[in-house]
N, C-alpha and C positions, 0 to 999 in steps of 0.2 A: 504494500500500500504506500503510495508518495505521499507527499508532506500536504498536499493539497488535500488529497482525499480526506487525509484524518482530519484535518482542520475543519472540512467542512462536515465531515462526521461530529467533530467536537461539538461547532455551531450547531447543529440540528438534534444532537442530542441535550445541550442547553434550553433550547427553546421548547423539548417536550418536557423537560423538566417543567420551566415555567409557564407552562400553558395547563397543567396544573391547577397554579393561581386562578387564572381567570374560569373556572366552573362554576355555576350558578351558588353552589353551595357554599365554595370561598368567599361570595360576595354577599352574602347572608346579615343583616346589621344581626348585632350578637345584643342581647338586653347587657346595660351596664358597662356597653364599651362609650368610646368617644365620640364615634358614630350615633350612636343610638340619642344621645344628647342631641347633637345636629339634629336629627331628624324630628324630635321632642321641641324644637327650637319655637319662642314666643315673636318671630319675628311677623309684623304686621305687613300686608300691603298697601300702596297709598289708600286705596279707598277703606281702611281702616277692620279690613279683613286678615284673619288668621296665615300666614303661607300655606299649613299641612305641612306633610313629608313629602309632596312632590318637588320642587325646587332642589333641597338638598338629596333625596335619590336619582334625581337624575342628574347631578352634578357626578353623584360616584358612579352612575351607570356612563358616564361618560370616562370616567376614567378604565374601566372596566372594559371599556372598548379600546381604548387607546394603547391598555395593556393586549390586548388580543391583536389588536394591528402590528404593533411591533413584534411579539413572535411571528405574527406572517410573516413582516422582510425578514427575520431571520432568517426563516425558513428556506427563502428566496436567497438571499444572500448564502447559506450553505450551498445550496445546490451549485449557485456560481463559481463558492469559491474552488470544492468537489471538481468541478470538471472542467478547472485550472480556466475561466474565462478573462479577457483582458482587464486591465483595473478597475474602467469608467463604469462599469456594472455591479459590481462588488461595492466601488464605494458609492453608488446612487443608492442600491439597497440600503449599506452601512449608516448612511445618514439618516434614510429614512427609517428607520428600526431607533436611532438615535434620538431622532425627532419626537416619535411616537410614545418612546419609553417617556420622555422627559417631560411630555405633555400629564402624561400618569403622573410622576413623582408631581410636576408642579402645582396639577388637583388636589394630590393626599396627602400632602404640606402640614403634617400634626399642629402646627401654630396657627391654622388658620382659623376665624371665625365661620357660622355657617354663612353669612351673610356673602362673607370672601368668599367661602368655597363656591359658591351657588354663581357672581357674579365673574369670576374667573373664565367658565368658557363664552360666557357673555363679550368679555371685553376681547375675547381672542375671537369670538366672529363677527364681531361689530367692529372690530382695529379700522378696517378700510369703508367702513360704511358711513351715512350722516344720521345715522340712531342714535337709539341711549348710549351713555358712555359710560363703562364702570371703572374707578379706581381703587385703587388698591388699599384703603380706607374701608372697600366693601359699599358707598354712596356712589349713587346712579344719577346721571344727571342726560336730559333730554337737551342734547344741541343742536337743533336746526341749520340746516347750508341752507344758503341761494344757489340755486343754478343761475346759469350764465345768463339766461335769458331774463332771469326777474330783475326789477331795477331796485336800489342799493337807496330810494330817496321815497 
């Protein structure tokens, strides 16, 4: 076996290692954890309404995906690496495995508020948009653009 093959044996059995983690039952809130607090959370919406657990569940079902996406390019990227392919695909994979892991970790950031947790993938798919704006504070604020066409007077 070359150096390649095992490497990418390595990667691919890494990734079924961690793909493990992402099972419905790993992502289970446990009563009494930190999670479960989150989800518990007293956070109102403007109109003076409770959140629920939806907001923060699907803050961690987004992380939960994003851990699933990054074993995918693993996976991807073992095969590449396996069957010796040139660099520029190895490291397109490699980033994006990189990407996707790091989108996880920066959801399940123990320090976070739910409020942060929740507006987190908010501000990362809003970044290029003229919607709500989340900071890192966890406060949202509505900033409107003009288009080019409306006038400024």
């Amino acid at each position: 076996m070359g150096f390649n093959a095992e490497l990418g044996g390595l990667v691919a059995d890494i990734a079924n290692r961690v793909d493990r983690w992402t099972a419905h039952a790993a992502w289970t809130i446990q009563p009494g954890s930190p999670a479960s607090a989150e989800i518990a959370s007293t956070e109102m919406k403007a109109d003076g309404t409770p959140w629920g657990d939806r907001p923060v569940s699907t803050a961690y079902a987004y992380a939960q995906m994003a851990t699933k996406l990054a074993i995918e390019y693993a996976r991807c990227a073992a095969l590449l690496i396996g069957t010796d392919r040139p660099a520029p695909g190895i490291e397109t994979e490699t980033r994006s495995t990189l990407e996707a892991g790091s989108v996880a970790w920066w959801l399940l950031d123990p320090g976070l508020t739910a409020r942060q947790r929740v507006c987190r993938p908010s501000r990362r798919s809003w970044a290029q948009s003229s919607g709500p704006h989340c900071y890192s504070d966890g406060t949202a604020q509505f900033e409107p653009t003009r288009s080019a066409t409306q006038s400024t007077t």
